[in-house]
N, C-alpha and C positions, 0 to 999 in steps of 0.2 A: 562812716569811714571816708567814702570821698562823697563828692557831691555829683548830681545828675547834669548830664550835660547834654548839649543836640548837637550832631554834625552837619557844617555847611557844604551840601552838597549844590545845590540847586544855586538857582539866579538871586536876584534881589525880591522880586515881587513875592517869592514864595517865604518870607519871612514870616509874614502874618499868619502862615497856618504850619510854623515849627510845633515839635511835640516832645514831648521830653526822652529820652532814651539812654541807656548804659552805654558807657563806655569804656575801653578798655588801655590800661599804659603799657608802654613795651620800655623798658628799659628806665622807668623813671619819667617818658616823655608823651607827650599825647599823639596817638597814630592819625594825626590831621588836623583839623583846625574845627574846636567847637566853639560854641555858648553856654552860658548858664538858661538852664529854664526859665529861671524867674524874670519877673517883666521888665524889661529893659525898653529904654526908647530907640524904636528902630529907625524915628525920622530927627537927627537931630539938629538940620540944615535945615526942617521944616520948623514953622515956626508958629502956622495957622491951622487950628485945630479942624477947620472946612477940607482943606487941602488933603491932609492923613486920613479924615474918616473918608472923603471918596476914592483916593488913592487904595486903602484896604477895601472899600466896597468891588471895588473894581478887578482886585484880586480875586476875592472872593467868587463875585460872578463867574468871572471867567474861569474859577474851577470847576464851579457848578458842573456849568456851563461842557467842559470838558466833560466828566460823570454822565453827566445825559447822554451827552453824543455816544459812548461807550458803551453806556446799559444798552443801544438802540443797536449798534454794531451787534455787540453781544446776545439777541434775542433767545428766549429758549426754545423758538422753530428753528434755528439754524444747528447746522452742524449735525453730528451722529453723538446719540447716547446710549449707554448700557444700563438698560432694563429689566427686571424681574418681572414680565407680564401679571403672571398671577398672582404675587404682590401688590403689584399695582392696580389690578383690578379692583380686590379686596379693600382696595383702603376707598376707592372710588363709589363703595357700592352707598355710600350715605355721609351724608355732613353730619360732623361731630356734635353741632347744635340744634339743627332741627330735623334730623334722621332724613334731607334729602339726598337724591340723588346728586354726585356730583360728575361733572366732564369735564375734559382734558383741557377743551378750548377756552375755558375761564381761568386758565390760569394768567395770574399778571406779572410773576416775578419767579426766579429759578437763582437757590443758592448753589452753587457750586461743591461739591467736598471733594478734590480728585475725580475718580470714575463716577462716583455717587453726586445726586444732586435731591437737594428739598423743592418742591413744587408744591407754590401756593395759590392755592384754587378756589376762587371766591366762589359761596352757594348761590344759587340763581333766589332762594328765597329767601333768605335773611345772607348779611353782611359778614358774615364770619368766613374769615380766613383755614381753611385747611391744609396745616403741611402733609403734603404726600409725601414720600419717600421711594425713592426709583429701587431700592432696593436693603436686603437687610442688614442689620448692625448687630455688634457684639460689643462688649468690654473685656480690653485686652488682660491678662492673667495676674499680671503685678498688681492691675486696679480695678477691681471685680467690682466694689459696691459702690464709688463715687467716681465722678469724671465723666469727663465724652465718651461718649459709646464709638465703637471704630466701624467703618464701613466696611462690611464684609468684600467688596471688590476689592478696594486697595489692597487689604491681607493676601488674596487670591493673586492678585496682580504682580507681588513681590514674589509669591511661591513659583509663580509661571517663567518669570524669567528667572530666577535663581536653579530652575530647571533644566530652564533652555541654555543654561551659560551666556546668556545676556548681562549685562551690567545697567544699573539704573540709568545712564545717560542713554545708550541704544533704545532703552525701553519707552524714555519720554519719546526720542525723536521717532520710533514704531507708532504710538500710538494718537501725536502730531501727525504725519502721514495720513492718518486715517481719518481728520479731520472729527477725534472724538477730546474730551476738555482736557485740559491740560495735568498731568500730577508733580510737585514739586520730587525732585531727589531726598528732599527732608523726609517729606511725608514716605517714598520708597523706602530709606535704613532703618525708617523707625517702624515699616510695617515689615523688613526683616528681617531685624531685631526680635521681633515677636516672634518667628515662626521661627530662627534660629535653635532655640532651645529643643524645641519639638522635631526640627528634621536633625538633630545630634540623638536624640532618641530614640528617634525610625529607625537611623543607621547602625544604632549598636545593638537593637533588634533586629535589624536584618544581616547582620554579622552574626551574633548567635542562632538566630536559623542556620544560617550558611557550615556554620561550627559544629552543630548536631549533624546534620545533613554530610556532612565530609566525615564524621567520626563514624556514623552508621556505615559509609562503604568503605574505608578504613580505619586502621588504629594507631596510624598517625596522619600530623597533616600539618602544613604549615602556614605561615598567615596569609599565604592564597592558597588555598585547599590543591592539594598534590591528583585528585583523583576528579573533583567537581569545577576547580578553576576558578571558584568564585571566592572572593575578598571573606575573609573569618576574623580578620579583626583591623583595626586601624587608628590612628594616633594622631594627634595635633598639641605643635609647641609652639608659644607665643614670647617673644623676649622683650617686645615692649609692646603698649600701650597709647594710642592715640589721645586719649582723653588724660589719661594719666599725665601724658606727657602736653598738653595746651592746657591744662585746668591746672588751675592754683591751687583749689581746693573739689574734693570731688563729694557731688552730690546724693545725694542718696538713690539707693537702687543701681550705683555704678556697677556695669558687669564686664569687671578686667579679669582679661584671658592669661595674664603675664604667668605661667609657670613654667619657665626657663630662667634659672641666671648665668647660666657657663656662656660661653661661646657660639657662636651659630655651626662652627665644626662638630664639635659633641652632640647637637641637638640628633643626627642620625641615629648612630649609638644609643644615645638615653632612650631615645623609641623602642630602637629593634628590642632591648632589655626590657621597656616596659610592656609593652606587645607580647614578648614570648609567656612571660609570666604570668600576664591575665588570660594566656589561652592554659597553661599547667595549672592557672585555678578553677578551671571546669574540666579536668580528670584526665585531658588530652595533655600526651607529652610528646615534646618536638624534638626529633632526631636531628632536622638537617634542615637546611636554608638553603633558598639561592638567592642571590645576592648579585653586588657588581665585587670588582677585588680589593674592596676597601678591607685593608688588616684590622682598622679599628672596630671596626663593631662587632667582627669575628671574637676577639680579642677579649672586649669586654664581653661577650654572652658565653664564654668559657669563662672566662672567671666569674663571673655573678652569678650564671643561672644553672650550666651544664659542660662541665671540662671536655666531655667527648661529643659534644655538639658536630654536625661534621657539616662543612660547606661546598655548596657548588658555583660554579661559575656560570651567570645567565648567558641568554644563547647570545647576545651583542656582546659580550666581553672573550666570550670563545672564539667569535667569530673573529676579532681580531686579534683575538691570540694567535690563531693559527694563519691567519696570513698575514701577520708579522715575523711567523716562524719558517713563513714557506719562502720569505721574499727575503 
């Protein structure tokens, strides 16, 4: 369909080590200025084939050259990591080749995964390389028998601030501060994306606890229990879609949330109706609401769900009812 192109970001010398990458049009037009992959002459002022191949040598060193300096910065004594001790002991207790013992201090190289890192640990008696693993892995539920296994920290890591009411960006620069390796935001949505599904579960679990629990001390209740105060039921509407809406085409596994088309006014309304009704299909029936004094939602849960439904005014709407009626 189109052809592969590379974007010029960088200087001149970095030409010789372009790679090929997707790119995307906006409107017909290219968002910046690329290449084609295929092999073009990058010197064409040059004329002497001595000239270009030291000119790219020299390139090249010098990125080497860079890389090294970086692995040496980047050492894996430095810095703080999060460890699974007995884990890590476990894998230490023997080289996978010649059943010896292995130690920590022979390690020569540390891959990075987010919070997770691979440590390769040469055996003192044969040359075999052992990845340890700082800690354990799973594969995520969509893709059970093939792919990369996911580092159980990062999972953990998304669950803890989605917790704490953090947002991915506070949590990188938390856990930056603490001078432990870095996690992209990518890797953060897509490990709670993962746990997404499962705390929408918890929660409608812990709503129908809360449901039984209000109905055993009374025989009615409403979608915050009248006698216990705790949440018995809850709702989420979506009216667009980010992926929907930047993807041209959507890929498989897409999980769009869009079940709203009306209005973002209606969206209250559609809830309170859909809410009251999924609490009347487990045996409980709701008398009365409190609410703010919006007519429309009243409005519509007498007519859809219960004519004699009766409403009250929460205590912030009272409060300035009455002293707007005192003043």
């Amino acid at each position: 369909m189109f052809g592969r192109f590379v974007r010029v970001t960088s200087l001149w010398p970095d030409f010789a080590m372009l790679k090929p990458a997707t790119f995307r049009r906006n409107n017909g037009k290219f968002d910046g200025k690329y290449v084609t992959s295929r092999k073009i002459n990058l010197f064409p002022k040059i004329q002497d084939e001595e000239m270009q191949q030291d000119f790219v040598n020299e390139c090249e060193n010098s990125h080497v050259g860079d890389l090294q300096n970086d692995n040496q910065e980047l050492d894996w004594r430095q810095g703080r990591r999060v460890v699974e001790l007995g884990y890590l002991a476990d894998q230490l207790k023997q080289c996978k080749n010649c059943s010896s013992p292995l130690f920590l201090h022979n390690c020569d190289e540390e891959k990075k995964c987010g919070l997770g890192s691979i440590l390769y640990v040469v055996c003192q008696n044969c040359p075999y390389r052992n990845p340890i693993f700082t800690g354990k892995r799973h594969r995520p539920t969509e893709n059970k028998k093939k792919g990369m296994q996911v580092w159980d920290i990062n999972t953990k890591l998304s669950l803890a601030y989605v917790d704490a009411g953090m947002g991915p960006v506070q949590t990188v620069n938390f856990i930056t501060a603490l001078n432990l390796p870095t996690v992209s935001i990518t890797t953060l949505k897509s490990r709670e994306r993962e746990i997404g599904k499962t705390l929408e579960e918890y929660a409608k679990w812990s709503c129908q606890k809360a449901l039984e629990k209000e109905i055993a001390l009374s025989k009615t209740c409403n979608v915050t229990g009248e006698t216990t105060g705790k949440c018995v039921n809850f709702g989420l509407k979506y009216g667009d879609c980010r992926k929907c809406d930047r993807v041209d085409e959507k890929g498989d596994g897409h999980d769009c949330r869009i079940n709203h088309q009306g209005s973002a006014k209606s969206m209250e309304s559609e809830l309170a109706v859909q809410m009251v009704k999924e609490i009347q299909k487990t045996g409980c029936e709701v008398s009365s609401i409190t609410m703010d004094d919006d007519s429309t939602t009243i409005a519509r849960l007498r007519k859809e769900v219960n004519a004699e439904i009766m409403k009250f005014s929460d205590r912030n709407h009272v409060r300035k009812k009455v002293s707007r009626d005192l003043s």
